[in-house]
Each structure stands twice: as C-alpha cells, then as structure tokens.
TORMI-968975 format. One record per residue (C-alpha): residue number from 0; x, y, z. Coordinates in steps of 0.25 Angstrom, whole numbers, plus 5000, padded with zeros to 4 digits. Each point is the difference from the previous one (the first is absolute). Example, Ala and Ser with C-alpha at 12.3 -4.5 7.8 and 13.67 -1.06 7.14 Angstrom:
<node><nr>0</nr><x>5049</x><y>4982</y><z>5031</z></node>
<node><nr>1</nr><x>5006</x><y>5014</y><z>4998</z></node>
This chain:
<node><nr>0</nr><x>4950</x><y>5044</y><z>5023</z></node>
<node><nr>1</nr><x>5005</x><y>4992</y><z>4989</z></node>
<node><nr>2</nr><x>4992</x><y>4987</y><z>5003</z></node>
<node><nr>3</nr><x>4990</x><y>5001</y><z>4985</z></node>
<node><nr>4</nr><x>5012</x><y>4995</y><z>4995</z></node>
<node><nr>5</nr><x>4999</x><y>4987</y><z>5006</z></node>
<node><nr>6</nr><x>4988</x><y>4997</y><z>4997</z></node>
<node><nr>7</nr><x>5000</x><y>4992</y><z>4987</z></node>
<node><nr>8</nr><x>5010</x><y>4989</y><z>4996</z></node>
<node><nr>9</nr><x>5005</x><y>5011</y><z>4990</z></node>
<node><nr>10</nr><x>5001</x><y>5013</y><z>5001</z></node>
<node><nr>11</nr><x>5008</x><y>5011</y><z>4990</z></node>
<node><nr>12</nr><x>4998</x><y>5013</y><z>4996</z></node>
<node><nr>13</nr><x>5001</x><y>4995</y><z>4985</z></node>
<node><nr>14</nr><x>4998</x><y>4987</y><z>4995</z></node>
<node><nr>15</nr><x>5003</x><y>4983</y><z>5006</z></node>
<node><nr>16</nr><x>5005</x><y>4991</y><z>4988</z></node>
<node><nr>17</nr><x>4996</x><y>4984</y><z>5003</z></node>
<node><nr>18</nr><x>5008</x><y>4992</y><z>4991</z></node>
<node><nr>19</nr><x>5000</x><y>4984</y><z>4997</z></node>
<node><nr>20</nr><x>4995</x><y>4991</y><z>5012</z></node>
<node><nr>21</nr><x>4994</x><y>5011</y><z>5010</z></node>
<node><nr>22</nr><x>4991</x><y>4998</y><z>5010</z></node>
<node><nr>23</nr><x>4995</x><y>5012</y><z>5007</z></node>
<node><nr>24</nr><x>4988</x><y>5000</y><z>5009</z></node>
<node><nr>25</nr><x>4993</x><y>5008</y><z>5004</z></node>
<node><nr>26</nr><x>4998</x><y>5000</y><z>4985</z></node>
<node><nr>27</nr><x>4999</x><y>5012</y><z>4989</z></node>
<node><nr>28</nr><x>4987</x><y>5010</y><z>5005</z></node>
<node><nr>29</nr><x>4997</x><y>4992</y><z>5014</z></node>
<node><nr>30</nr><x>5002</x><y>5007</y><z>5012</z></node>
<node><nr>31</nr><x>5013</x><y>4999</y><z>5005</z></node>
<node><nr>32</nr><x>5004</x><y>4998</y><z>4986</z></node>
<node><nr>33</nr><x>5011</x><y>5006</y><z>4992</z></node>
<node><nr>34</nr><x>5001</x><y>5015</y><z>4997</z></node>
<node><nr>35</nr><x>5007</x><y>5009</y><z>4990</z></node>
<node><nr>36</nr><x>4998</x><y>5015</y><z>4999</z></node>
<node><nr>37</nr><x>4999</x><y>5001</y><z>5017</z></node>
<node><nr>38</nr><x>4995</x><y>5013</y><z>5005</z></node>
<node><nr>39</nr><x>5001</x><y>4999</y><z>5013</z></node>
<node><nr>40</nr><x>5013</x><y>5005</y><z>5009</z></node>
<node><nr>41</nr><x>5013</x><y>4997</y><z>4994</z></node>
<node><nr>42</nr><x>5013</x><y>5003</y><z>5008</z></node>
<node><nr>43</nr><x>5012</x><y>5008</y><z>4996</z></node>
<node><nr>44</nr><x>5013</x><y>4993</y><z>5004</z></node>
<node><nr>45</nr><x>5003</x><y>5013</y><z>5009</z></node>
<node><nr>46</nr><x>4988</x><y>4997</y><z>5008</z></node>
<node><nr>47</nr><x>5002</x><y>4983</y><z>5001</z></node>
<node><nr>48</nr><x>5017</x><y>5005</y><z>5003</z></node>
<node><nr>49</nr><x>4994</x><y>5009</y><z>5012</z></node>
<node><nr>50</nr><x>4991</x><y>4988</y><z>5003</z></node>
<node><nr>51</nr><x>5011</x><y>4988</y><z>5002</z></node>
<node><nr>52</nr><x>5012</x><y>5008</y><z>5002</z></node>
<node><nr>53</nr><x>5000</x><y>5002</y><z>5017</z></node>
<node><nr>54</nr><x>4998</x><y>4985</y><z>5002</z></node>
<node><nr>55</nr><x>5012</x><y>4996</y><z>4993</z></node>
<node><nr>56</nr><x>5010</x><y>5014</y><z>5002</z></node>
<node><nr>57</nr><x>5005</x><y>4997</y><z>5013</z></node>
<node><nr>58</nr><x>5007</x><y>4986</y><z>4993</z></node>
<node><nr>59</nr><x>5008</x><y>5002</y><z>4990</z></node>
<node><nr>60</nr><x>5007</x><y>4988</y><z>4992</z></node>
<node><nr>61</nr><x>5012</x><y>5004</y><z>4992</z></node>
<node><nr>62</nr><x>5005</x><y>4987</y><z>4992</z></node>
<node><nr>63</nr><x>4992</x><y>4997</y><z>4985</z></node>
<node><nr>64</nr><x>4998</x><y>4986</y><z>5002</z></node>
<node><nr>65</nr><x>4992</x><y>4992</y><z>5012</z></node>
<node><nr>66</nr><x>5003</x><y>4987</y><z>5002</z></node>
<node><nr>67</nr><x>4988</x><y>4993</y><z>5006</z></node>
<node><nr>68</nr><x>5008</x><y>4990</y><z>5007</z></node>
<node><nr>69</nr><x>5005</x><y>5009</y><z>5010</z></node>
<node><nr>70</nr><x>4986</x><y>5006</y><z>5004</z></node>
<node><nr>71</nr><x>4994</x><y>4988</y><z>4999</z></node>
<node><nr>72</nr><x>4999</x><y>4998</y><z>5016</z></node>
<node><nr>73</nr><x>4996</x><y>5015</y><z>5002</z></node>
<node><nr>74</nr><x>4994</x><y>5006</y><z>4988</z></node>
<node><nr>75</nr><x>5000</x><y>5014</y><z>4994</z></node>
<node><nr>76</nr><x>4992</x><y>5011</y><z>5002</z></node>
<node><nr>77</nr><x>5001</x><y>5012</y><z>5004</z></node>
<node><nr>78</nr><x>5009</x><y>5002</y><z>4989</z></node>
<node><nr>79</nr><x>5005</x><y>5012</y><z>4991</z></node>
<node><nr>80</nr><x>5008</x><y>5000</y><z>4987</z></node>
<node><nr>81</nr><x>5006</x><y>5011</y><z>4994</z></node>
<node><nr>82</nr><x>5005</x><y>4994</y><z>4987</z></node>
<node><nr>83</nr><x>4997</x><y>4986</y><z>4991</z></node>
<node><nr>84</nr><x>4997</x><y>4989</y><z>5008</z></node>
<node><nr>85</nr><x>5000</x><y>4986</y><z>4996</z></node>
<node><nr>86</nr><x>4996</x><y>4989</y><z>5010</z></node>
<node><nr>87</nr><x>5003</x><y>4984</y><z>4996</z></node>
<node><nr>88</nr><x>5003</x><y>4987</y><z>5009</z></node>
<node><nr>89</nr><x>5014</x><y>4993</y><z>5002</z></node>
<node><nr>90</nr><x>4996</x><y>4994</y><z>5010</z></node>
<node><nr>91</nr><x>4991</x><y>4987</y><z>4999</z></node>
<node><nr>92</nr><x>4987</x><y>5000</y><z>4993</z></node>
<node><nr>93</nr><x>4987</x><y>5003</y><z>5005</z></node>
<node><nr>94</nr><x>5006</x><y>5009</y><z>5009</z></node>
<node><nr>95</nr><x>4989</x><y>5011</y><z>5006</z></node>
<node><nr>96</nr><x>5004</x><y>5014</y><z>5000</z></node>
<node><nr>97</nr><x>4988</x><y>5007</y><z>5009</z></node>
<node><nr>98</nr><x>4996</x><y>5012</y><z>4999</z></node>
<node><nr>99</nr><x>4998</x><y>5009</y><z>5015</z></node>
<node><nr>100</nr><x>4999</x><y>5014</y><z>4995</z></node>
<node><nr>101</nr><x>5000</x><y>5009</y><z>4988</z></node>
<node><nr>102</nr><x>5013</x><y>4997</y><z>4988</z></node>
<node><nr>103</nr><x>5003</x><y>5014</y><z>4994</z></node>
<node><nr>104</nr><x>5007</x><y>4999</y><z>4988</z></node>
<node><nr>105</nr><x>5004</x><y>5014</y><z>4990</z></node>
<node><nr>106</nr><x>5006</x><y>4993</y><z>4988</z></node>
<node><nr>107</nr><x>4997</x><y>4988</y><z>4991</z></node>
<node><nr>108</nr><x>4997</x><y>4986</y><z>5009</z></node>
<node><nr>109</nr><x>5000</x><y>4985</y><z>4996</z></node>
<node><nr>110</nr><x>4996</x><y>4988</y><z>5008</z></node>
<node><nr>111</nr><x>5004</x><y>4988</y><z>4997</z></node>
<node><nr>112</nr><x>5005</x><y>5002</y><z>4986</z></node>
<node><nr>113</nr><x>5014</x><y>5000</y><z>5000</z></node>
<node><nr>114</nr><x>5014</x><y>4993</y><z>5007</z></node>
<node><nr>115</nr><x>4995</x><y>4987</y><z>4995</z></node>
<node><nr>116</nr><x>4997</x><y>4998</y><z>5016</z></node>
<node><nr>117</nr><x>4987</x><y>4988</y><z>5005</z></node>
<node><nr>118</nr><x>4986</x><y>5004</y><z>5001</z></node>
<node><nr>119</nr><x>4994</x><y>5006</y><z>5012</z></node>
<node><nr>120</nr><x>4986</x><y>5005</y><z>5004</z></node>
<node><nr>121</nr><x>4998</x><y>5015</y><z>5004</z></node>
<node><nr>122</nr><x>4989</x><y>5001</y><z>5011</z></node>
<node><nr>123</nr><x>4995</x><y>5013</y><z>4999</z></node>
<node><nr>124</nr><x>4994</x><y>4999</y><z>5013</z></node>
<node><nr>125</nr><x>4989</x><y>5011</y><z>5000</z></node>
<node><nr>126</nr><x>5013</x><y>5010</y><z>4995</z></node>
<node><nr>127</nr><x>5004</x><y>5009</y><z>4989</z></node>
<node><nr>128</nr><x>5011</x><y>5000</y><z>4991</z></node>
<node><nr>129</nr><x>5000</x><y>5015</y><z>4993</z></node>
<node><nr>130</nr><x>5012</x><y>5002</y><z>4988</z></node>
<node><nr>131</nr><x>5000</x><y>5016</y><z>4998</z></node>
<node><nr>132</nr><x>5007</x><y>4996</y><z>4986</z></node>
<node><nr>133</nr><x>4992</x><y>5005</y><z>4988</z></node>
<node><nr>134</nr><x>5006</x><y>4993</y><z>4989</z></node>
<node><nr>135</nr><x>4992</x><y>4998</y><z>4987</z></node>
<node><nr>136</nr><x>5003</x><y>4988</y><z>4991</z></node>
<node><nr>137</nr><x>4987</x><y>5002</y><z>4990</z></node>
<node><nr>138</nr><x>4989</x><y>4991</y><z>4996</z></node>
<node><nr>139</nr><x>5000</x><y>4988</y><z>5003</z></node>
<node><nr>140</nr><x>5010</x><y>4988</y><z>5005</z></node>
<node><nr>141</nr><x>5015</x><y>5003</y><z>4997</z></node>
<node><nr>142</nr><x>5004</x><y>5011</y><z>5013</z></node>
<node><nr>143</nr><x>5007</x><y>5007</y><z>5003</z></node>
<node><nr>144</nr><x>4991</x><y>4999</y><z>5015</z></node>
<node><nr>145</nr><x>5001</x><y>5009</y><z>5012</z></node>
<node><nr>146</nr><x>4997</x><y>4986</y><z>5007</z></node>
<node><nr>147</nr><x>5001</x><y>4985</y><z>4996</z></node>
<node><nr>148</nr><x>4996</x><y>4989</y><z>5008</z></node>
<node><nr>149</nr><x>5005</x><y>4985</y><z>4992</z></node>
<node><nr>150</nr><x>4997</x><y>4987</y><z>5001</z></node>
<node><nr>151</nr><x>5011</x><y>4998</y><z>5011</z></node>
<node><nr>152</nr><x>4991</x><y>5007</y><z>5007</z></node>
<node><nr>153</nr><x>4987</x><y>4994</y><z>5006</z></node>
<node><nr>154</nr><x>4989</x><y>5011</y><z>5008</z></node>
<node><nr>155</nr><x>4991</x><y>4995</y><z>5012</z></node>
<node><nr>156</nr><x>4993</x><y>5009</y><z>5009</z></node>
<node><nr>157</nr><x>4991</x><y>5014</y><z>4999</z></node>
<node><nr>158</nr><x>5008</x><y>5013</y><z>4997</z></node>
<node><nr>159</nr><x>5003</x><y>5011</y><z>4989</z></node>
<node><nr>160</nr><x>5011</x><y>5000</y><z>4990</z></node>
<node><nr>161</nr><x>4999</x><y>5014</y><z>4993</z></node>
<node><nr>162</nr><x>5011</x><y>5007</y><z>4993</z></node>
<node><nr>163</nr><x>4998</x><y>5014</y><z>4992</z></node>
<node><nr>164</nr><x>5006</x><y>4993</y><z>4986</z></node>
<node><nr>165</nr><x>4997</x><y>4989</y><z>4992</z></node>
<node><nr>166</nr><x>4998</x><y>4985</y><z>5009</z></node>
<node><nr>167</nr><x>5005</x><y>4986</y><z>4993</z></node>
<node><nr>168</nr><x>4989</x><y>4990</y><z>5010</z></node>
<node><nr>169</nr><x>5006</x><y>4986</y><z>4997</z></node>
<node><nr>170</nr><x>5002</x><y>4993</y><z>5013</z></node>
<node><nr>171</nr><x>4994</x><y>4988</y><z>5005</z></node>
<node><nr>172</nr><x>4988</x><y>5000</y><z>5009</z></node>
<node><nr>173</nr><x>4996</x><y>4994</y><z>5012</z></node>
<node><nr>174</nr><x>4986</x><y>5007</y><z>5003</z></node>
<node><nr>175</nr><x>4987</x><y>4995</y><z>5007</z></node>
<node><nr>176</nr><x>4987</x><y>5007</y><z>5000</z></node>
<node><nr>177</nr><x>5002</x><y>5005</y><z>5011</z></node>
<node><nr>178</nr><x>5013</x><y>5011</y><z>4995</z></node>
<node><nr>179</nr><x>5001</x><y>5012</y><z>4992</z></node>
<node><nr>180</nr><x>5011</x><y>5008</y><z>4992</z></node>
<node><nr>181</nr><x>4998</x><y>5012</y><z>4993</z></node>
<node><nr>182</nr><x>5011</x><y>5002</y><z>4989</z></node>
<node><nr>183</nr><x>5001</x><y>5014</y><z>4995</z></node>
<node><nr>184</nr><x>5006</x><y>5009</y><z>4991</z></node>
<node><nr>185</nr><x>4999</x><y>5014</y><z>5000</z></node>
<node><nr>186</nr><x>5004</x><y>5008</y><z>4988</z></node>
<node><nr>187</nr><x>5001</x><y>4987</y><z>4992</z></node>
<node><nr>188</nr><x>4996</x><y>4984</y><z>4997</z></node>
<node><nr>189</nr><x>4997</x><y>4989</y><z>5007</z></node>
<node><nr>190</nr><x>5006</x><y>4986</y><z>4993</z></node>
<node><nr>191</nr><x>4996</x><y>4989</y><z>5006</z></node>
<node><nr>192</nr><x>5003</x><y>4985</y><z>4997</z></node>
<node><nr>193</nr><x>5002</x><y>4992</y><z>5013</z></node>
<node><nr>194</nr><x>4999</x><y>4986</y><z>5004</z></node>
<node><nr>195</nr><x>4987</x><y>4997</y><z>5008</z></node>
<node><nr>196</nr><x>4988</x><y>5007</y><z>5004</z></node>
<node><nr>197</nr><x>5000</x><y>5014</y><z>5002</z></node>
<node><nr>198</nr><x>4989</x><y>5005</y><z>5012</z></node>
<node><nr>199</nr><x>5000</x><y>5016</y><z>4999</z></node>
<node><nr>200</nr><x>5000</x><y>5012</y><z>4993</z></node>
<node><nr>201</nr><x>5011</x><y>5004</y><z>4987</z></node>
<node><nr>202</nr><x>4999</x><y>5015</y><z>4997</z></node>
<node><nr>203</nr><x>5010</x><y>5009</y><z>4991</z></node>
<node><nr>204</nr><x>4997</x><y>5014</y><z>4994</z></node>
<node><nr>205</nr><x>5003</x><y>4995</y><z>4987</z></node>
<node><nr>206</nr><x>4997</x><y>4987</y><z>4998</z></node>
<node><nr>207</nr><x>4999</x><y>4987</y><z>5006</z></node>
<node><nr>208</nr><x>5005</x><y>4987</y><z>4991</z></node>
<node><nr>209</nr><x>4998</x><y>4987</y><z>5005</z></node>
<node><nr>210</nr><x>5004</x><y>4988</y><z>4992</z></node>
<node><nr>211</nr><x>4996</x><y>4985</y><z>5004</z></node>
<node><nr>212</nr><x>4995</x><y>5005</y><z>5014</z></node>
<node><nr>213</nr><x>4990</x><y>4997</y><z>5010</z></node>
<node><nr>214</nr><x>4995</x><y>5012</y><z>5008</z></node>
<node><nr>215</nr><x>4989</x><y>4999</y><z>5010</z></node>
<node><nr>216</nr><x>4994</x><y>5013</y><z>5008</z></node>
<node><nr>217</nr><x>5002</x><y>5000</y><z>5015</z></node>
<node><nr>218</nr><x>4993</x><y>5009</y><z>5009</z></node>
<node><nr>219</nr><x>5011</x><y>5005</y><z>5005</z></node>
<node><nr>220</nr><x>4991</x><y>5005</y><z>5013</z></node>
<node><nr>221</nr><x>5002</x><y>4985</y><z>5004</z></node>
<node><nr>222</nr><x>5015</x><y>5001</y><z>5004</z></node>
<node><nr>223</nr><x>5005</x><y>4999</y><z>5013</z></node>
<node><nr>224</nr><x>5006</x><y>5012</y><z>5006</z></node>
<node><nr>225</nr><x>4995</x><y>5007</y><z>4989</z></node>
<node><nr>226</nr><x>5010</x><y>5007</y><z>4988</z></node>
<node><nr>227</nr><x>5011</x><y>5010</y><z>4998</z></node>
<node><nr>228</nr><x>4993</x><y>5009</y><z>4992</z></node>
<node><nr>229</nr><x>4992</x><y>5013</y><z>5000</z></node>
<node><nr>230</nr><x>4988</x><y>4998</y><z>5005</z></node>
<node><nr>231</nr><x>5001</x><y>4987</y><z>5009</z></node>
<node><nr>232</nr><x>5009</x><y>5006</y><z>5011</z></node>
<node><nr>233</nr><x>4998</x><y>5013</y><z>5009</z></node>
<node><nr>234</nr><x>5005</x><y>5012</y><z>5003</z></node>
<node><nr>235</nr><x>5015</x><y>4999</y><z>4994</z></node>
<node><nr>236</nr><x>5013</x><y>5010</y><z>4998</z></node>
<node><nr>237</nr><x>5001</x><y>5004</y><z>4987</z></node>
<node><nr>238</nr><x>5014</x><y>5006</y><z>4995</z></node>
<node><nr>239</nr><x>5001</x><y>5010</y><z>4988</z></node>
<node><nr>240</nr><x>5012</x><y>5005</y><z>4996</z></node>
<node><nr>241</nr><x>5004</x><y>5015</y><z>4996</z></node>
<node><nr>242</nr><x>5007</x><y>5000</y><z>4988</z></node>
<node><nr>243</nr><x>5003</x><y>5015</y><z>4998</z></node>
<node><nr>244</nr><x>4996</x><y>5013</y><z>5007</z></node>
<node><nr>245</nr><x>5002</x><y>5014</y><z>4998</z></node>
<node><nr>246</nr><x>5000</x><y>5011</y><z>5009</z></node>
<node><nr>247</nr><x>4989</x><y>5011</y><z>4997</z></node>
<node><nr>248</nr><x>5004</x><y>5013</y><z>5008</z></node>
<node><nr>249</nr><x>4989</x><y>5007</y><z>5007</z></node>
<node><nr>250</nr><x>5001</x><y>5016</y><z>5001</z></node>
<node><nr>251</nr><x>4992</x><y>5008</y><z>5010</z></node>
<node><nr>252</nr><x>5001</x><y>5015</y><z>4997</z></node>
C-alpha cells in the first residue's frame, strides 16, 4: 500500500525546489502540504515493473513512434513497449488519443515533443502510463529524461504518469477540480513546469523542481473508478522475474 504517497501535493524522499512564480496549495506545513524527507513506503522499480507489467504484456507494440492520428478513433491501451517510444500528432490538431488501459513502456518516452507534428490532448482516463526507463539527467532542468511530456501536448483527465528516471512535466493542462494526476519518479526528480493548473500529487525520490507552476492537492479518493496503483485495487497478479538460479545438490547418506 503505497497510497501516503499521495497524500500531499508534494511528496519526495529528499527535497522539492519552488522557483519564480509558484503557486502550491495546500501550502508549506498545512496538511496536504508539501513534503521532503518522506518516510513512509517507497517503491523499488521491481515492485511498480511486477505491478503494471500483466496489463499491458499481452499487447506488444513494435514501432518507436505513435502517431495519434491513427488511434485517434480507437485509442491505446492496453499497450507494451519494449524499446524508445515517441508519440506525436500528423494528423489534425486537437486530436484526442484515449487512454483504455495500461501503456508499458522499457526505454526512454516522449510525448508531444518532437516531429514538429500539431497539439493534441492525452486523456488519461483513470489510466497509467508506466516508463521502466531509469535514465538520470541531474539536478535540475536540461535532461536527459526517462519521460517528457511538451507543450504539444495537452493532459485531461485522472491517472498516473510514473517512470523509474528522471520526468520533464511541461504539457498543457486541461484539469477541473474534480481530476487528479500523480506524476512520480522513482530513483530520481520530478521537473515540472506546465501550462495550467495542476490538481494532484508530484513525487520523486530525489527531488521535485517545479518552475512557474500551479499545483493544487486532490483527494485522489475522489476519482471515479478509482486508480492504478498499489493500494486502490484488489487482489491483482503480480510477476517477478528469475534472473539467475543455481542448482544446490542435496545428498542423503
């Protein structure tokens, strides 16, 4: 049950840097507010890989670029990546790409930051997009990122968006009260710098950065159908992997 960490507007296992014109409420020492030097459960990247990996296993998607153009009718999701992903709109802008299940992704993802394609909104959807990569780019802004998410990009809806490196947040948002995101690291930082309000929780292992932002707590108790993530669904499969084994020879005189 990893759900403590959801319960402040700012969670990380060391510190949160706000910097210029931010806005964060609840604020500093209220309840709900932002935290640095959590104690409470954190996860390993085994344990969150064990946790999304059988909704999205049985659907493997082999190209490196998405096109939202040609899912805008039918959405992604249950989806597995096994490599670099990079998801971007040809088509016309505004486009939707919906989210109907988990998106599983191993090496470094981008969303709406490259091909010089149109905007489009990704509707999370109640969902969760989990990136296995752990790349570490350092303090502060400048990458490299195990996820990016540009201003081509524009978020509605509730869901996760959690990857085990380092997470550039700079979409545009189109959230109500009524929503909430959790955006996670988990081995490294959190830089956020979006366009709009943010209603949820941003939490990294070793930092959270936010420049010129405006992030509001959400109970995240108040989304319909609940979330993907420990501690809000039941009894679920888990898969661990063996990676080596040895044979121990048992003698009996």
């Amino acid at each position: 049950d990893l759900t403590g960490i959801l319960d402040q507007v700012i969670t990380s296992l060391s510190d949160y840097v706000l910097q210029g014109p931010t806005t964060v409420e609840p604020a500093e020492g209220e309840e709900h507010g932002p935290v640095n030097n959590y104690v409470g459960d954190w996860p390993e990247a085994d344990d969150l890989s064990a946790w999304y990996w059988p909704d999205a296993k049985d659907d493997p998607y082999n190209s490196d670029t998405l096109d939202v153009k040609d899912y805008a009718a039918t959405g992604i999701g249950p989806l597995s990546r096994n490599g670099t992903l990079d998801i971007y709109n040809s088509g016309t802008k505004r486009l939707e790409l919906k989210l109907n299940g988990t998106v599983y992704i191993t090496g470094d993802t981008s969303i709406g930051t490259t091909h010089g394609g149109h905007t489009f909104n990704l509707n999370l959807n109640g969902n969760t997009i989990f990136v296995e990569s752990a790349t570490i780019g350092g303090t502060g802004p400048g990458g490299p990122y195990a996820l990016q998410i540009g201003t081509k990009c524009t978020v509605i809806g509730s869901g996760c968006i959690i990857a085990v490196g380092d997470i550039e947040f700079k979409p545009n948002l189109d959230c109500s009260e009524d929503d909430y995101i959790l955006v996670m690291s988990v081995e490294g930082q959190t830089y956020m710098q979006p366009n709009g309000d943010f209603y949820g929780t941003l939490a990294g292992e070793s930092e959270v950065y936010i420049q010129n932002g405006v992030a509001r707590w959400n109970d995240p108790y108040s989304v319909e159908g609940g979330l993907n993530f420990p501690g809000f669904t039941g009894d679920k499969s888990i898969y661990y992997s063996i990676e080596s084994w040895e044979v121990i020879p048992l003698w009996r005189e």
